[in-house]
C-alpha positions as a Python dict, from the first residue, in 0.01 Angstrom:
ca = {
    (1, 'X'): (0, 0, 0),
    (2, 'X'): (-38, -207, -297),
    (3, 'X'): (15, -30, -626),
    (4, 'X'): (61, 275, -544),
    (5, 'X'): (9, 518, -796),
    (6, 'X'): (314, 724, -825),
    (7, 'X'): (346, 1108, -1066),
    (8, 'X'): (700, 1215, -1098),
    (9, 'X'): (772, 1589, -1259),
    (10, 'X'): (1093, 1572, -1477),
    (11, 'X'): (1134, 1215, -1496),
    (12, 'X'): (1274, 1204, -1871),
    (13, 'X'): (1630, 1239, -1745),
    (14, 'X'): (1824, 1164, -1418),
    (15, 'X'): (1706, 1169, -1064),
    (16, 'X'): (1361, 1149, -1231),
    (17, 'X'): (1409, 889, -1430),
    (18, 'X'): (1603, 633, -1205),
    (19, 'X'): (1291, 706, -971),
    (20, 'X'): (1048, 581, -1235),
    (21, 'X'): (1263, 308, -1329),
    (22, 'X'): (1280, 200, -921),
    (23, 'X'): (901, 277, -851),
    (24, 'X'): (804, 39, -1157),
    (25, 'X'): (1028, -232, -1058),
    (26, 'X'): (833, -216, -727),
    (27, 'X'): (518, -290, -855),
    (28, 'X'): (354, 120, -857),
    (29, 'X'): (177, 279, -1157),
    (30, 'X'): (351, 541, -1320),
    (31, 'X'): (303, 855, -1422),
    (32, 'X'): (592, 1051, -1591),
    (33, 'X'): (611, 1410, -1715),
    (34, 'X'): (805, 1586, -1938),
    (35, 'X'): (830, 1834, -2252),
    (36, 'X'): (965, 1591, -2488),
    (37, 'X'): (726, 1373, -2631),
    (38, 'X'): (936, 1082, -2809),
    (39, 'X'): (1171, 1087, -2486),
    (40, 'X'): (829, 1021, -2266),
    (41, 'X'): (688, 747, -2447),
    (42, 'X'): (1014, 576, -2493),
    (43, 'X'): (1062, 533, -2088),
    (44, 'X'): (719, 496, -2091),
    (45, 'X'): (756, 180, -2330),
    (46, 'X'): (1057, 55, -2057),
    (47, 'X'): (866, 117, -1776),
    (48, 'X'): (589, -144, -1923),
    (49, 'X'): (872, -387, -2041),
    (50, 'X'): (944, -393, -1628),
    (51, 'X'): (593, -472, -1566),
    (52, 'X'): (435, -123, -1434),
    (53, 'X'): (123, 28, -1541),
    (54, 'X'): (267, 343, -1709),
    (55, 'X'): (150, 666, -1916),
    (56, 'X'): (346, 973, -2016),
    (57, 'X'): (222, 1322, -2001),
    (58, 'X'): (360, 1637, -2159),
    (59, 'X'): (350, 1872, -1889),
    (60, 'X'): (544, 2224, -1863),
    (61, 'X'): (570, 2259, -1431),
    (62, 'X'): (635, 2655, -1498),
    (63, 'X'): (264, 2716, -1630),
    (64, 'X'): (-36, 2609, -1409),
    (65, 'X'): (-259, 2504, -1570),
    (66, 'X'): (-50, 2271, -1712),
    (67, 'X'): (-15, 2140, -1371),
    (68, 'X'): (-331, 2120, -1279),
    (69, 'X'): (-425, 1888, -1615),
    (70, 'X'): (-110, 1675, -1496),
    (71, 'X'): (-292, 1594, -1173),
    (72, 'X'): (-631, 1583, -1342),
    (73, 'X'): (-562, 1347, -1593),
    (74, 'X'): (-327, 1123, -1341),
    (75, 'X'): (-652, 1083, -1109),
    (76, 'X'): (-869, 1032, -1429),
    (77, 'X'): (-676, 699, -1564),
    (78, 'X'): (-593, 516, -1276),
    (79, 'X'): (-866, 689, -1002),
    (80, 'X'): (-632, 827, -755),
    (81, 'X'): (-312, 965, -663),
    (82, 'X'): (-42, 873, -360),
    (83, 'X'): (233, 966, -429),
    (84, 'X'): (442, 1305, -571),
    (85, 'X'): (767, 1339, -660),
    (86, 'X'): (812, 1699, -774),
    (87, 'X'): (1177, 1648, -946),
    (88, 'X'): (1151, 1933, -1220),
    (89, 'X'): (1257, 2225, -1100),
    (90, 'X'): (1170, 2613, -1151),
    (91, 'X'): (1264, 2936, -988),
    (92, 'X'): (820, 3025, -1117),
    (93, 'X'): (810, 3422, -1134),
    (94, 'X'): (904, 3678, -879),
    (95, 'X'): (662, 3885, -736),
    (96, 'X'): (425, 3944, -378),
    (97, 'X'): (301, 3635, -231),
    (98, 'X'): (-65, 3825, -241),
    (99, 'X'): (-39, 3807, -612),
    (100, 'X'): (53, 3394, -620),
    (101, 'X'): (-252, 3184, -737),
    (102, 'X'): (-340, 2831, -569),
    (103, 'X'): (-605, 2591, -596),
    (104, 'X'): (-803, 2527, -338),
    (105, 'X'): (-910, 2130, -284),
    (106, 'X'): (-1204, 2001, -64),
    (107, 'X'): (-1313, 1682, 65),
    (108, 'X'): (-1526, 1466, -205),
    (109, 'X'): (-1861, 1366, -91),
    (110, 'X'): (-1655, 1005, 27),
    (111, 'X'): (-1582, 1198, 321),
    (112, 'X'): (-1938, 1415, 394),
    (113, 'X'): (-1858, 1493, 744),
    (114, 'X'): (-1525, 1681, 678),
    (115, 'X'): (-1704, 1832, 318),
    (116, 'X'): (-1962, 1970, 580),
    (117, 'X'): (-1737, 2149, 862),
    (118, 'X'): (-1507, 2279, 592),
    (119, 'X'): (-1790, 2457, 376),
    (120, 'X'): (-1936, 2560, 703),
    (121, 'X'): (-1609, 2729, 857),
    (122, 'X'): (-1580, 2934, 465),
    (123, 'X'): (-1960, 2983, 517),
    (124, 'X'): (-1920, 3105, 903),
    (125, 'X'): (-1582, 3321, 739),
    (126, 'X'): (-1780, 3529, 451),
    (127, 'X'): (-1522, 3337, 197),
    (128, 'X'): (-1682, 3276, -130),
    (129, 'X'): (-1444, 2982, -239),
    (130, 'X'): (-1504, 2754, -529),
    (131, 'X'): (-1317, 2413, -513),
    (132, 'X'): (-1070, 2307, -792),
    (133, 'X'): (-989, 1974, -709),
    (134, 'X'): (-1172, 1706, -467),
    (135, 'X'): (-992, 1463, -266),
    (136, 'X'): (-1098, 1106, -118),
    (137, 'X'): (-833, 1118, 161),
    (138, 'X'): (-519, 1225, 317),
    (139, 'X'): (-315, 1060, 104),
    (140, 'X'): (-455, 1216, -195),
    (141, 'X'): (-481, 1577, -20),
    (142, 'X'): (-151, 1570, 23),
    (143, 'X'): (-1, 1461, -270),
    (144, 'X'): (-233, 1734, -476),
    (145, 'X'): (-77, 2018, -233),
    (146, 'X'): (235, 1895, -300),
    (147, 'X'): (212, 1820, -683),
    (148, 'X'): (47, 2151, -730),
    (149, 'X'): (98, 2375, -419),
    (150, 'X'): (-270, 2392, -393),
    (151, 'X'): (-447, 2524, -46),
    (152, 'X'): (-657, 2261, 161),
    (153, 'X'): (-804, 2268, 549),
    (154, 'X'): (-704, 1949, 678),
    (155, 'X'): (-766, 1766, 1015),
    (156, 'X'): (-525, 1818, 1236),
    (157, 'X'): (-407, 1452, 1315),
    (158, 'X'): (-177, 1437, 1028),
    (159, 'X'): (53, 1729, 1082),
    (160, 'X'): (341, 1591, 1239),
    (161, 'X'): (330, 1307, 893),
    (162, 'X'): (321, 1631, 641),
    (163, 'X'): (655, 1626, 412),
    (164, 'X'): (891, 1936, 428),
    (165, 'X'): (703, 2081, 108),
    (166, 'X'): (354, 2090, 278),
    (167, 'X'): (338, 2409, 523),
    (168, 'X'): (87, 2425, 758),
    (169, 'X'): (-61, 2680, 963),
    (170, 'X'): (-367, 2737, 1227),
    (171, 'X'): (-694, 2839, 1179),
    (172, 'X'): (-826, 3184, 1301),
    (173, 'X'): (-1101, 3251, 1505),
    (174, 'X'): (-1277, 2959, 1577),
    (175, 'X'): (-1182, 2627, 1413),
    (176, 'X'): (-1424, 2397, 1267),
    (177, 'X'): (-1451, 2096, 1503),
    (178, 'X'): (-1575, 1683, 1488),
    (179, 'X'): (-1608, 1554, 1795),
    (180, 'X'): (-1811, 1223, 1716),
    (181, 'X'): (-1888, 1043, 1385),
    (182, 'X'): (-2163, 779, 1371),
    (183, 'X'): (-2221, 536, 1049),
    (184, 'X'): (-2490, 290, 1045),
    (185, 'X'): (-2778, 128, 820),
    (186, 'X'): (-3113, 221, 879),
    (187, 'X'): (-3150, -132, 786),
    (188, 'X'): (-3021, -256, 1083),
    (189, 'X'): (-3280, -304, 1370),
    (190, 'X'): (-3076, -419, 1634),
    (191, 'X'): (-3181, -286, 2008),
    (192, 'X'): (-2859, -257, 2066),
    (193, 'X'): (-2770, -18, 1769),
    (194, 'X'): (-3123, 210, 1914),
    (195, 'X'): (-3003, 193, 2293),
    (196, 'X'): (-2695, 335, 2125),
    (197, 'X'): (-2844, 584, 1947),
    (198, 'X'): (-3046, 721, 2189),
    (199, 'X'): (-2796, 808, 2393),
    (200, 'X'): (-2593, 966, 2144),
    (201, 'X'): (-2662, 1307, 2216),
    (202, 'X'): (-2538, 1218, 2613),
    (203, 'X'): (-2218, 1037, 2471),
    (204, 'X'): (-2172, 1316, 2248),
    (205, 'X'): (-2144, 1555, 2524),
    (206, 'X'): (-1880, 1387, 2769),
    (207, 'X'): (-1668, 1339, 2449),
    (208, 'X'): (-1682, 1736, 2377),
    (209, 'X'): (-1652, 1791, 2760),
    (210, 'X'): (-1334, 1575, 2853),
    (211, 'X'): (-1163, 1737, 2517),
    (212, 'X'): (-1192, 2051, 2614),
    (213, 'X'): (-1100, 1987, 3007),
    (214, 'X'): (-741, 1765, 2788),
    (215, 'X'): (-657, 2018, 2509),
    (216, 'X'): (-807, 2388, 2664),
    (217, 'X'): (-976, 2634, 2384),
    (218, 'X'): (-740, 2726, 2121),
    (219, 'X'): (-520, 2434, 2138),
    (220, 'X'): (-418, 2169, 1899),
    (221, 'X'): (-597, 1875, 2016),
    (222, 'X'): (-877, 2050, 2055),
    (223, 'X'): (-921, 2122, 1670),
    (224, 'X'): (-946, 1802, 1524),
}
């Protein structure tokens, strides 16, 4: 990936900040956080000096919504975010895990297919759930759950790729499925493009067919 665009929590000091000074000198763009201001835009004026794209933002990991603008505002300048590093550390506040808080983040209308089976499954669940974040991909799913310990349905191809901070767990009842995904432009007149698609609905089936014959109901494969 080129450029990646890199957050780091707690990067005015230490671990953090050897991590900003080693993502820069690779080429990423940098986000660092911190609750000292002067401290911030001081590595933030080094970072530059090594050639990185860099901004500082004031961010206080212990209070969420401060979190949340973190992420937001990361996404905002440079239109994306791959990669976390959640340095600062916090012991957050004791209590029942039915009273935590989490965002929930859905597919952005880059991916409509996924946006669709997702809202249908809450739909289909009687879960009245408003989005707080959208992602464009994986990449960016991921990071936000692990930046901000935020809830997301995911596909499940990339489970066994997940980092040790990202938990994941099955569906109940019955999982939303995609068997087949078709793209084309209704420009494109080719005979060979509508011998295609009118046999989609055919194709379609043997796909769904031999899945379920591979995988069996209820099984991993079976609910990508």
């Amino acid at each position: 990936m080129s450029s990646p665009v890199v957050l780091i929590t707690g990067a005015l000091t230490g671990i953090g900040r050897a991590a900003a000074i080693a993502f820069a000198r690779k080429g990423a763009k940098v986000v660092v956080s911190g609750r000292r201001d002067e401290v911030g835009k001081e590595l933030v004026k080094e970072l530059r000096s090594l050639g990185s794209e860099a901004e500082f933002i004031n961010a206080d990991v212990r209070k969420e919504d401060d979190v949340r603008a973190m992420v937001d505002k990361t996404v905002a300048r440079f239109g994306r975010l791959d990669v976390a590093v959640n340095n600062a550390a916090t012991e957050g506040q004791a209590g029942p895990i039915t009273d935590q808080t989490a965002a929930f983040i859905i597919p952005s209308k880059t991916a409509p297919t996924s946006r669709v089976v997702i809202e249908d499954y809450l739909k289909r669940s009687g879960l009245d759930i408003t989005p707080d974040h959208e992602v464009d991909n994986i990449t960016h799913a991921v990071s936000m759950i692990a930046s901000t310990g935020a809830v997301a349905l995911l596909p499940a191809y990339p489970s066994n790729l997940l980092p040790w901070s990202v938990t994941s767990r099955p569906l109940r009842g019955e999982a939303p499925t995609i068997d087949l995904v078709v793209g084309y432009s209704k420009a494109n007149t080719s005979p060979i493009l509508k011998l295609f698609l009118s046999r989609i609905d055919e194709l379609n089936a043997r796909i769904s067919s031999k899945a379920h014959q591979t995988s069996g109901p209820g099984s991993a494969a079976a609910k990508r």
